[in-house]
C-alpha positions in Angstrom: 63.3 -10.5 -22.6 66.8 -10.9 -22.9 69.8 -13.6 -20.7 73.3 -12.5 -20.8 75.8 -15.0 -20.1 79.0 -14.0 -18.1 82.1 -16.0 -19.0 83.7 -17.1 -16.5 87.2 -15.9 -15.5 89.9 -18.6 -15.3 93.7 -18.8 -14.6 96.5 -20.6 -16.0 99.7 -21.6 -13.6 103.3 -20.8 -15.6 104.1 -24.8 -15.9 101.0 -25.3 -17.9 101.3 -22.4 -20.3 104.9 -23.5 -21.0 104.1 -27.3 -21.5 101.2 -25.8 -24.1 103.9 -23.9 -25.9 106.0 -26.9 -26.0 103.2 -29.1 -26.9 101.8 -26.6 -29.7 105.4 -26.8 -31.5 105.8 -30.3 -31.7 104.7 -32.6 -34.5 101.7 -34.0 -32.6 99.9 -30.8 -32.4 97.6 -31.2 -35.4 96.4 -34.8 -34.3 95.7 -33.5 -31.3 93.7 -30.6 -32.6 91.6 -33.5 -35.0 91.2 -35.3 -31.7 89.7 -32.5 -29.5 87.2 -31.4 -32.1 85.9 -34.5 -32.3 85.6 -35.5 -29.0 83.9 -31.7 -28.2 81.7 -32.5 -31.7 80.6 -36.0 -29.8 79.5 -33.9 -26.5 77.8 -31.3 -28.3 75.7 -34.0 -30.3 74.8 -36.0 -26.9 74.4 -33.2 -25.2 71.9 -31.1 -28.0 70.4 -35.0 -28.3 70.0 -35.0 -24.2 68.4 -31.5 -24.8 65.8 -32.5 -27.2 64.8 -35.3 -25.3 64.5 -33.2 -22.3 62.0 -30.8 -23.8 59.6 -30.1 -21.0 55.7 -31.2 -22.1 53.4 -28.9 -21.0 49.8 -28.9 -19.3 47.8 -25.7 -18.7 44.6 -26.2 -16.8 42.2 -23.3 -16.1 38.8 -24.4 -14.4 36.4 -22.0 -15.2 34.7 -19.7 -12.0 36.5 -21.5 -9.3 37.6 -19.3 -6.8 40.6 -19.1 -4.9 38.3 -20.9 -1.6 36.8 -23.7 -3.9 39.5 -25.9 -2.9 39.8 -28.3 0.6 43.5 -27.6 0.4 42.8 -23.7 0.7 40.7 -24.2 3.6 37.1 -25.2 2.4 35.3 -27.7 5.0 32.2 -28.1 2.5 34.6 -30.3 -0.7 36.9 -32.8 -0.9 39.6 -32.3 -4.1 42.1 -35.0 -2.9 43.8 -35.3 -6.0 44.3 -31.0 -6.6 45.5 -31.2 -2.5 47.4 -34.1 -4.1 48.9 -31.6 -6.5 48.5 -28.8 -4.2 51.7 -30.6 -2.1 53.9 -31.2 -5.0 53.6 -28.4 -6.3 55.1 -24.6 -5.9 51.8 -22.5 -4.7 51.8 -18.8 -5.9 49.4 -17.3 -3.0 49.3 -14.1 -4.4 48.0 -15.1 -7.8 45.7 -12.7 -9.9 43.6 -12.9 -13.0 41.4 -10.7 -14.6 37.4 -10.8 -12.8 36.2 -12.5 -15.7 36.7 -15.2 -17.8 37.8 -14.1 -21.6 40.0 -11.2 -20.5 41.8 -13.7 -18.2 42.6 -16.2 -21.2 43.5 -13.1 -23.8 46.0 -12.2 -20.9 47.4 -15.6 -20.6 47.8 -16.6 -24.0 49.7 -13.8 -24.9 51.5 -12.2 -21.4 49.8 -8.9 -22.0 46.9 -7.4 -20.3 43.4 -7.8 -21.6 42.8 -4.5 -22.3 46.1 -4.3 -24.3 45.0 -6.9 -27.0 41.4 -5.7 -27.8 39.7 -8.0 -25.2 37.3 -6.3 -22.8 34.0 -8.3 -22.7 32.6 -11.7 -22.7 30.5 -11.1 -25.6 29.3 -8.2 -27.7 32.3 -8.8 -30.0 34.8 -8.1 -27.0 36.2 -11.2 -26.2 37.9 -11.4 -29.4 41.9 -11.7 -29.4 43.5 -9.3 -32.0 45.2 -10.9 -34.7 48.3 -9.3 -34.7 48.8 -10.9 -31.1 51.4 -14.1 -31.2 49.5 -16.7 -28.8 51.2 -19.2 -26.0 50.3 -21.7 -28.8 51.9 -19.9 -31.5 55.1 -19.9 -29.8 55.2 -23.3 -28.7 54.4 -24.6 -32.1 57.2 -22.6 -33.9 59.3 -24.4 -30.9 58.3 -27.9 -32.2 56.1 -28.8 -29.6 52.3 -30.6 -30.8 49.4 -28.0 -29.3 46.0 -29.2 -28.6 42.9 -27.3 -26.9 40.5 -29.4 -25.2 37.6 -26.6 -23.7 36.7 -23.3 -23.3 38.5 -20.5 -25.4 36.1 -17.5 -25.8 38.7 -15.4 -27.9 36.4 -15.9 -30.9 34.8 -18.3 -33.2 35.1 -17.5 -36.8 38.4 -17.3 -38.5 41.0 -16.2 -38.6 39.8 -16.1 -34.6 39.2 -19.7 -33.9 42.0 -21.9 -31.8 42.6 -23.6 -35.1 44.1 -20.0 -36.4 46.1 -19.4 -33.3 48.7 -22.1 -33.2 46.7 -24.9 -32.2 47.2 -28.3 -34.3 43.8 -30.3 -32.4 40.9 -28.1 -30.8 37.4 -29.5 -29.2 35.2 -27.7 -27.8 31.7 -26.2 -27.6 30.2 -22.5 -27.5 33.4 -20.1 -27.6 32.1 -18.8 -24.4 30.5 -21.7 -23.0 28.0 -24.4 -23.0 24.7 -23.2 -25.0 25.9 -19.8 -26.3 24.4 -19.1 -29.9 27.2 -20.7 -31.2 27.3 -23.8 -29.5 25.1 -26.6 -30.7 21.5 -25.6 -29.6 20.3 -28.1 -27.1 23.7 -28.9 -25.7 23.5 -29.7 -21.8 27.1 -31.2 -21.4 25.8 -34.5 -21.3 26.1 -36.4 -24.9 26.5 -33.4 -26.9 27.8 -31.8 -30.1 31.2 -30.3 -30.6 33.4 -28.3 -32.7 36.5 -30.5 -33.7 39.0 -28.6 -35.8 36.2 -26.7 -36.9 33.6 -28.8 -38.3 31.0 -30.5 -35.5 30.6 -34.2 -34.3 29.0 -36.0 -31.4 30.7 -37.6 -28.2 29.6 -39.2 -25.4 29.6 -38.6 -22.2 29.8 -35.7 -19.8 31.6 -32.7 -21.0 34.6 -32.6 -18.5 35.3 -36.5 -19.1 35.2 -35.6 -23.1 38.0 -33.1 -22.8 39.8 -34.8 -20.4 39.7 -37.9 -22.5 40.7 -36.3 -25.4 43.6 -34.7 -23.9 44.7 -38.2 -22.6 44.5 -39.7 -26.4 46.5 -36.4 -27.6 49.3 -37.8 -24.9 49.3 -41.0 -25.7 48.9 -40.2 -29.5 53.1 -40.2 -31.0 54.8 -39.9 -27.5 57.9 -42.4 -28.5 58.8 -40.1 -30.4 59.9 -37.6 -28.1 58.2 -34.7 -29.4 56.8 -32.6 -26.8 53.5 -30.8 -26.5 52.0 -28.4 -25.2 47.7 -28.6 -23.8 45.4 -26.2 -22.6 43.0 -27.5 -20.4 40.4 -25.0 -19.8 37.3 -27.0 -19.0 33.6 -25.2 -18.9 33.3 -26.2 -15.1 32.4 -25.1 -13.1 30.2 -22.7 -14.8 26.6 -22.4 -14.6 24.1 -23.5 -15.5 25.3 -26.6 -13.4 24.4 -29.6 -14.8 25.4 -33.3 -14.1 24.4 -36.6 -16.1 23.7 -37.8 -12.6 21.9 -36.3 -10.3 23.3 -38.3 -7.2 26.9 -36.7 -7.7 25.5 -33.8 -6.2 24.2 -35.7 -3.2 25.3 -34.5 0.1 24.3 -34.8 4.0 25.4 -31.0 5.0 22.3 -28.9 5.5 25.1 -25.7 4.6 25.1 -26.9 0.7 22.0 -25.2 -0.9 21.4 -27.4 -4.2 22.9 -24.8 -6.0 26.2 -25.2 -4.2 25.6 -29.0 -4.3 25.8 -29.2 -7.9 28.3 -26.3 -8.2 31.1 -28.5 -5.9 30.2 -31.9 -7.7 31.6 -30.2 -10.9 34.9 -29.5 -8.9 35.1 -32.6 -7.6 34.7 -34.0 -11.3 37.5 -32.1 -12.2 39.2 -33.8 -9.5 38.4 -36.9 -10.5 39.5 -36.1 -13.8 43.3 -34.9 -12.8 44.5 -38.1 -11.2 42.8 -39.9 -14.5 45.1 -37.1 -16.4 48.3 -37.7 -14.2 47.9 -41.6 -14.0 47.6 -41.2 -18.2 51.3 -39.7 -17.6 52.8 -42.1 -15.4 52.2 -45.1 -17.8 53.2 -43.5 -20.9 56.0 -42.2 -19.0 56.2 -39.0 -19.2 54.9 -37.7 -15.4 58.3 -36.6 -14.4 59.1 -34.0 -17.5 55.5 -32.5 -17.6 55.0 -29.2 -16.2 51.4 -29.4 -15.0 50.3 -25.5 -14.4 46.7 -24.9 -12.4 44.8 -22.5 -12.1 41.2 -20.5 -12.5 40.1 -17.7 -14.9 38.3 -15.4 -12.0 37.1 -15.0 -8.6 34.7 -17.3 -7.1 30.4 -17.5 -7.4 28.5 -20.1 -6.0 30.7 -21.1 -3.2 31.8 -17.5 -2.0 28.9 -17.2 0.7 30.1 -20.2 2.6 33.8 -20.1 2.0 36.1 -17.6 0.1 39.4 -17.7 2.4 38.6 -14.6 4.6 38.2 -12.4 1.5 36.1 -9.6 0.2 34.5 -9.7 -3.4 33.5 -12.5 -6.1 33.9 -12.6 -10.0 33.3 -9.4 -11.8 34.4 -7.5 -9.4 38.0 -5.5 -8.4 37.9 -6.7 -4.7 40.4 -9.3 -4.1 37.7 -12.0 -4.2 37.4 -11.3 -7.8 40.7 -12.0 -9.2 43.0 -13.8 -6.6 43.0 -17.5 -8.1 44.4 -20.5 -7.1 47.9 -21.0 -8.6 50.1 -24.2 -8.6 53.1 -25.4 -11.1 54.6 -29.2 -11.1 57.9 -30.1 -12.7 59.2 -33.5 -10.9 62.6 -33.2 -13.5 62.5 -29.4 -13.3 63.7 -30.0 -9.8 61.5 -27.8 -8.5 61.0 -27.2 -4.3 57.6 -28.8 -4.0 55.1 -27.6 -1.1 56.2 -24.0 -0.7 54.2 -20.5 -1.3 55.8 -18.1 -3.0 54.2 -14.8 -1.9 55.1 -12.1 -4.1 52.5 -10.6 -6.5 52.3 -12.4 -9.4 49.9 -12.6 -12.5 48.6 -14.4 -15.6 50.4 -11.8 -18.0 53.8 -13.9 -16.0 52.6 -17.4 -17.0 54.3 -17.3 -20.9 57.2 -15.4 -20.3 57.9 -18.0 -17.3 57.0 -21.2 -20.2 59.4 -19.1 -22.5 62.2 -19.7 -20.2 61.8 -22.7 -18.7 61.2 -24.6 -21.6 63.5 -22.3 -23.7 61.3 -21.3 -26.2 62.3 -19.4 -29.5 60.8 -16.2 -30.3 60.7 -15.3 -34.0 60.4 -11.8 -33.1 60.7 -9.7 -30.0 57.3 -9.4 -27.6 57.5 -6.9 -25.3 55.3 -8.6 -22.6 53.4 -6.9 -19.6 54.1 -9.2 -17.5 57.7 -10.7 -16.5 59.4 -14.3 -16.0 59.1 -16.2 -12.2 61.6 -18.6 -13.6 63.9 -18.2 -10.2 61.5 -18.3 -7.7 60.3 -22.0 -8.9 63.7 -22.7 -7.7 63.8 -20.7 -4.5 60.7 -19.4 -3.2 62.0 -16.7 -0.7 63.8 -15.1 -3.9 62.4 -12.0 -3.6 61.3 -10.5 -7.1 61.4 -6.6 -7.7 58.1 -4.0 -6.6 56.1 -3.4 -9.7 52.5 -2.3 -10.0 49.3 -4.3 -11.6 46.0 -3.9 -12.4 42.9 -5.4 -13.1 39.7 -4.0 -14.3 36.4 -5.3 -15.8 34.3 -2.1 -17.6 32.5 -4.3 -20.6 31.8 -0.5 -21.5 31.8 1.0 -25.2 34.1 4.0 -24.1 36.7 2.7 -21.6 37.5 5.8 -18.9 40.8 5.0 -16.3 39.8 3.9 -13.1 36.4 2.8 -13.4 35.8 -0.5 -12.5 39.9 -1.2 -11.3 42.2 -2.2 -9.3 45.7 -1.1 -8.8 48.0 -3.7 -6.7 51.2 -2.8 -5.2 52.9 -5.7 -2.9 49.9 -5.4 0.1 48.3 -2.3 -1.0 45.1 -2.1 -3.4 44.0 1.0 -5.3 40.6 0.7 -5.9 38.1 2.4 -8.3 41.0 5.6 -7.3 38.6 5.7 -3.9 39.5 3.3 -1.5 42.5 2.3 0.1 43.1 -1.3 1.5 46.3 -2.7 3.4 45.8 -6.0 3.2 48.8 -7.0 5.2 47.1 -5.7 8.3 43.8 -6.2 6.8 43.2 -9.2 4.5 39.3 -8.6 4.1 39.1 -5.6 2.8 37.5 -4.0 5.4 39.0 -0.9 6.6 39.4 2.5 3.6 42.2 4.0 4.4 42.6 6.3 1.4 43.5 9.2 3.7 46.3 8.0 5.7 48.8 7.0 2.4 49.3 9.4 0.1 53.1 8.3 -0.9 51.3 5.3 -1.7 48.2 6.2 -3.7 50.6 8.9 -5.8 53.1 5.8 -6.6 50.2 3.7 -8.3 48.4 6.6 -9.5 51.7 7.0 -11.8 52.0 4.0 -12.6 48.3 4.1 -13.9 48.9 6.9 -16.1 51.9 4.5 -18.0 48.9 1.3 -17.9 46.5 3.6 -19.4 48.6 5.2 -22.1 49.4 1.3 -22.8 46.6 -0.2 -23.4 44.1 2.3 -24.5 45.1 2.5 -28.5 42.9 0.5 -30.5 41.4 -0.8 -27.6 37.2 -0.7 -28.8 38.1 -1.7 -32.5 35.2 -4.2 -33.4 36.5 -7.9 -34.3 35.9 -8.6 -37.9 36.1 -12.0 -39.3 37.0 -12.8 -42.5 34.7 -14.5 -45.1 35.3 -16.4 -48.2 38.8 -18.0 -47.0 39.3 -20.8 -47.9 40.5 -21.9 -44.2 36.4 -21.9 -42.8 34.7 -22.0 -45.8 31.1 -21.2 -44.2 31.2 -18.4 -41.8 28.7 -18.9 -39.2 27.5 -15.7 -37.2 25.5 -15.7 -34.4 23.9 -13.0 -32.2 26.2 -12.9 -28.7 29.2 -11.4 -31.6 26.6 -8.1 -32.2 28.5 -4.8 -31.9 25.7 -3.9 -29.2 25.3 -3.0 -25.7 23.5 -5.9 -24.7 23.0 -8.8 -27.0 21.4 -12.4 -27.1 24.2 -14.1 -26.3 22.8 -17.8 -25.1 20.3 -20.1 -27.2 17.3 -19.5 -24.7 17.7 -15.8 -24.9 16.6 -16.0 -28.5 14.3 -18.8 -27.9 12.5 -16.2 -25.9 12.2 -13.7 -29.0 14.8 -10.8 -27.5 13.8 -7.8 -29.4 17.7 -6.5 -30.2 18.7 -5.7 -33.6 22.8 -5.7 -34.1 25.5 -5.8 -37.3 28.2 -7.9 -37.8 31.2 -6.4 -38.8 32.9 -8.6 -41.8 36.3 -8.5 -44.0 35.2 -10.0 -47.5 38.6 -11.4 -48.4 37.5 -11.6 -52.3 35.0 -9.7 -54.6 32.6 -12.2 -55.8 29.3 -14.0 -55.4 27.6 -14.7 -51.8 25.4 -16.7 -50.3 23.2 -15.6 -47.3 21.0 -18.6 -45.4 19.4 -16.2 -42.5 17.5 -18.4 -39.9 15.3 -17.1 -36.8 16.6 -20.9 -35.6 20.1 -22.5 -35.9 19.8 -25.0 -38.7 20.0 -28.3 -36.0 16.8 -26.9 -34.2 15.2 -27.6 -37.7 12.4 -25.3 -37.0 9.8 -22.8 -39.1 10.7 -19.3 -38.6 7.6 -18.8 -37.7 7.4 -21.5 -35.4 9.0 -23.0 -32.5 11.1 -26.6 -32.1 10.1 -29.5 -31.3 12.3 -31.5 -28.8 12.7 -35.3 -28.9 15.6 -35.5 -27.0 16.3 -38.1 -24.3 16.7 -36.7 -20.9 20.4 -37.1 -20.1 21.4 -34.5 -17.7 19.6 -32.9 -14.9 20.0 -29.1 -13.4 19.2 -27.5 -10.4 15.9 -27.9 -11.6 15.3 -31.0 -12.6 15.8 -32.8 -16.2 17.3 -30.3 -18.7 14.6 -31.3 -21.4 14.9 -29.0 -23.8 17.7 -25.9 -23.1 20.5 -25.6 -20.7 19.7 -21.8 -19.9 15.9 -22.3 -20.3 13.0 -24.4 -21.7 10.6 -20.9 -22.7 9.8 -20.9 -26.9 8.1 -18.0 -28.2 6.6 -17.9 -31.9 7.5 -14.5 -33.8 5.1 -13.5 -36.2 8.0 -13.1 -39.2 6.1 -12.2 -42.5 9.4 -11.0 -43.9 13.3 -10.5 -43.8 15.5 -7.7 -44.7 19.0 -8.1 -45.7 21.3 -4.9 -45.3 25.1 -6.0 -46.1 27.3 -2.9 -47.0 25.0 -0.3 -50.3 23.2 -3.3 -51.2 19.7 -4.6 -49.4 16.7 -7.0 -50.3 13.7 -7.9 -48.5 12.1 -11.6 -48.9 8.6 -13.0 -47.7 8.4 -15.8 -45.4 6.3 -18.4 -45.8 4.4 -20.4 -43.0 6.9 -23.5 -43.7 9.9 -21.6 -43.9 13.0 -22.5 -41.8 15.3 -20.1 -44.0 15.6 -17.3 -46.5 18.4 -17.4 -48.8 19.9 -14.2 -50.0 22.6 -14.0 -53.0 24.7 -10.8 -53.8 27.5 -9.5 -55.3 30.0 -8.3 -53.0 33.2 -5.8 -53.5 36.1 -6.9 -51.4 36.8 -5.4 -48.1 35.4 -4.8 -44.5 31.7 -4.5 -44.6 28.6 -4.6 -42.0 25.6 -7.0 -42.0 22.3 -6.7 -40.8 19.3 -8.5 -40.5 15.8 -7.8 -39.6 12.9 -10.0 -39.1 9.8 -7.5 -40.2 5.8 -8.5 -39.6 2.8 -7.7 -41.4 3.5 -4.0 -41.1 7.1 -3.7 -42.1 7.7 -3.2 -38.4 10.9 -4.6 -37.0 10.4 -7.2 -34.5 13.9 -8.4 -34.0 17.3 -8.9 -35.7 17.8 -12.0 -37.4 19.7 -14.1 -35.2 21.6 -16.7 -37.3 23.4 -16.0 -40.7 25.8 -18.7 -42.6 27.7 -16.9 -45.2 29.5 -18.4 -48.1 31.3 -17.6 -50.9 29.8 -19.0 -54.3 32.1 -17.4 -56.9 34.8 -15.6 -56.7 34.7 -12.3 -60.0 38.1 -12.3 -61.9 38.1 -8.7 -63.6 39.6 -8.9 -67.1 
């Protein structure tokens, strides 16, 4: 990215040049020089004063599986969001917005301005939704800009270090599971109501219902040093709407339209608390006065799910998939002092890779060393929407597949035309739903993205399966906690009623032991809060405080089914070394220590019955370092 400035040209009459000469010979000459470098000294302090006051804050909200027709201001007759239509109208509306069809590839692109595929982020589990560490984040580069960075919500770009939001340029973080509520990292009976979270890394209890936690906890990060004009930067990517779709009150689903199953009922009254929460969010703004140089961006991470059946704005497809239903989101950005044209649509084909190169400029940002970004800046259509910006090609795809091939799963997007899978054909200028192939009538156009494919391909494809491999031992997260959905496998247990269940998958974790020294290994068929027998099952005696589609979540968010494994032993398999250990009836842990050599490694655990026969992998390990060996 690079801004040349053209000087501009500027004459000089012969009267003035002659009274210069004059004036440039007399004895006053050399006051006067004393005099203009002060007064241009005065103006450059005031002004570079007026331009650190002037900092833009920012405010990036991403609601999680809303589609594009989830809103009552795109359409929808079934929800009332009065405060996003609110937003909708003061806004600059992107309407041909697009993401990636699911929900971690769409935050790696946004955080850094290059496609998913191009930073090592190609799944939602399975160790593929974990950011490289080589990337710079959003956070990264506002922090080296001076502004304060906070995360309230979902990342899903990984949860150990150097992985975590903590690692990636973020002072404050809370959240829960990395990729949502009740993952096998998340806090085992979470239901969103009342539940434990991560906060900078260690875990605490909050009250209330999960949105109004991370919306409150933004509002206090506002509030929190704002006199002092420095300027900060939030992501707001809330867990909602997600399923499973729970509520603390069951009435907030409550409808009269025979057209909402309850599934949809408690799908919209998760929007609608988002709503809610906005104008709390924007009113926090107005009275610490700072509404009117906050850029509020919003936004979703994929195509829509519960809602699609009865509304999804005339178009084909849903999330996880390449039809435009799968990855045409909502898009809206506020800046009251920016100046901005509020309630216009800006049409041209725009992405998430465009969101941080567009921040970079607009609040100029400083890059301490050159990016070279997929996507490109919209700076100067915020100011004049019919500004037409230059034909370029995109694409989406969503393989979660071991060996990426080109074109399987994909969509390539060029102004109205869509490429996809290579087979089909759509003009969505003539038709918008998707509903006429006509992959035999173009072929100037399917040979233009076709090369342009080839360029994507040869892009993102190197290093592109490399499994995630946390560090252990640093002194930044000094137990490493690794749970199941991070196995290099397939198909994994990657949600705490999965395992509850028994699932019969065995996986590794690949590790970087940052020192040579002494470990320890507690291996658990149960997370430690559970506080069960591995043997056994938990026992819950929690009071019901959210409620499902269902009915009461009493004991798990994804399901209340406990199955006792009949564990008799444990094996142990971390790099050459390996150790077996009997399990007692009481036991809720084995502890392994070993002596490990520096450097990347893979760990394994098996749970074993009477036989030595393998009945599953053991799901939860904390690893810490006792001792680090000094060689003479």
């Amino acid at each position: 990215m690079s801004i040349t400035l053209k000087k501009p040209k500027m004459k000089a009459n012969r009267s003035t040049v002659m009274r210069f000469r004059k004036f440039r010979s007399s004895k006053l000459f050399p006051l006067g020089i004393i005099v203009c470098l002060y007064v241009v000294s005065c103006c450059t302090s005031r002004t570079q004063t007026a331009s650190a006051n002037k900092a833009p804050n920012v405010i990036l909200i991403v609601t999680d599986d809303q589609g594009y027709g989830d809103l009552s201001c795109h359409g929808n007759p079934y929800i009332k969001t009065p405060n996003i239509d609110r937003l909708y109208k003061e806004s600059v509306r992107f309407t041909d917005f697009h993401v990636d069809p699911t929900c971690a590839s769409t935050r790696a692109a946004l955080m850094t301005g290059k496609y998913s595929h191009h930073v090592g982020v190609w799944h939602t589990v399975s160790g593929g939704n974990h950011l490289r560490t080589s990337e710079i984040t959003m956070a990264d580069i506002f922090k080296s800009s001076g502004y304060r960075t906070g995360l309230f919500g979902k990342w899903h770009l990984g949860s150990n270090y150097p992985y975590r939001p903590m690692d990636r340029g973020f002072d404050e973080w809370l959240g829960q599971g990395d990729g949502g509520t009740g993952t096998t990292d998340d806090w085992f009976d979470n239901d969103r109501v009342n539940d434990h979270y991560w906060y900078n890394g260690k875990r605490e209890k909050r009250s209330g219902f999960a949105p109004d936690v991370f919306y409150a906890a933004a509002i206090d990060f506002i509030k929190k040093d704002h006199k002092e004009n420095t300027p900060f930067f939030i992501y707001l990517p809330t867990y909602l709407p997600h399923d499973p779709h729970t509520l603390p009150n069951k009435s907030l689903a409550d409808n009269d339209n025979a057209a909402l199953t309850k599934e949809v009922s408690y799908f919209f009254a998760g929007i609608e608390q988002i709503d809610w929460n906005i104008n709390r969010l924007r009113k926090a703004l107005e009275e610490s006065d700072q509404a009117k140089n906050t850029i509020i961006v919003f936004m979703s991470d994929n195509g829509g799910t519960a809602g699609v059946k009865l509304f999804n704005a005339g178009m084909r497809g849903y999330k996880g998939q390449v039809y435009e239903g799968g990855h045409r989101v909502p898009f809206f950005i506020h800046w009251p002092e920016g100046q901005f044209k509020s309630d216009v649509d800006v049409k041209a084909l725009t992405a998430h890779i465009d969101v941080l190169p567009t921040l970079i400029e607009l609040c100029d940002l400083k890059l301490e060393s050159e990016i070279d970004f997929d996507g490109r800046s919209f700076k100067q259509q915020l100011f004049d929407s019919e500004l037409e910006l230059s034909a370029r090609t995109l694409f989406v795809e969503t393989q979660r597949t071991y060996k990426a091939k080109p074109w399987v799963k994909t969509v390539g997007m060029h102004k109205q035309w869509r490429l996809v899978d290579n087979k089909e054909l759509y003009n969505l200028q003539d038709d918008p739903a998707q509903k006429k192939d006509c992959i035999g009538e173009h072929p100037e156009v399917i040979e233009n993205i076709r090369n342009a494919h080839k360029k994507y391909w040869s892009k993102v494809t190197p290093m592109h399966r490399v499994p995630p491999c946390p560090i252990v031992g640093h002194p930044n997260d000094p137990e490493t906690f690794l749970s199941p959905s991070d196995w290099y496998l397939p198909k994994v247990p990657w949600n705490h009623a999965q395992v509850a269940m028994g699932s019969p998958e065995v996986g590794e974790w690949h590790v970087n032991i940052i020192n040579q020294g002494k470990y320890r290994f507690e291996v658990r068929r149960w997370p430690r809060e559970a506080n069960a027998a591995i043997q056994g099952i938990p026992i819950f005696t929690k009071k019901v405080d959210a409620w499902g589609t269902g009915g009461p979540i009493e004991k798990l968010i994804y399901g209340n089914q406990m199955n006792p494994l009949p564990v008799r032993s444990i094996k142990l398999d971390v790099g050459k070394f390996s150790e077996i250990i009997q399990v007692g009836s009481e036991d809720k842990k084995v502890v392994f220590e070993m002596s490990l050599p520096a450097g990347n490694t893979k760990i394994k655990g098996t749970m074993l019955d009477g036989d030595n026969q393998i009945i599953a992998g053991t799901y939860y390990i904390y690893m810490t370092r006792l001792q680090t060996l000094v060689r003479n």
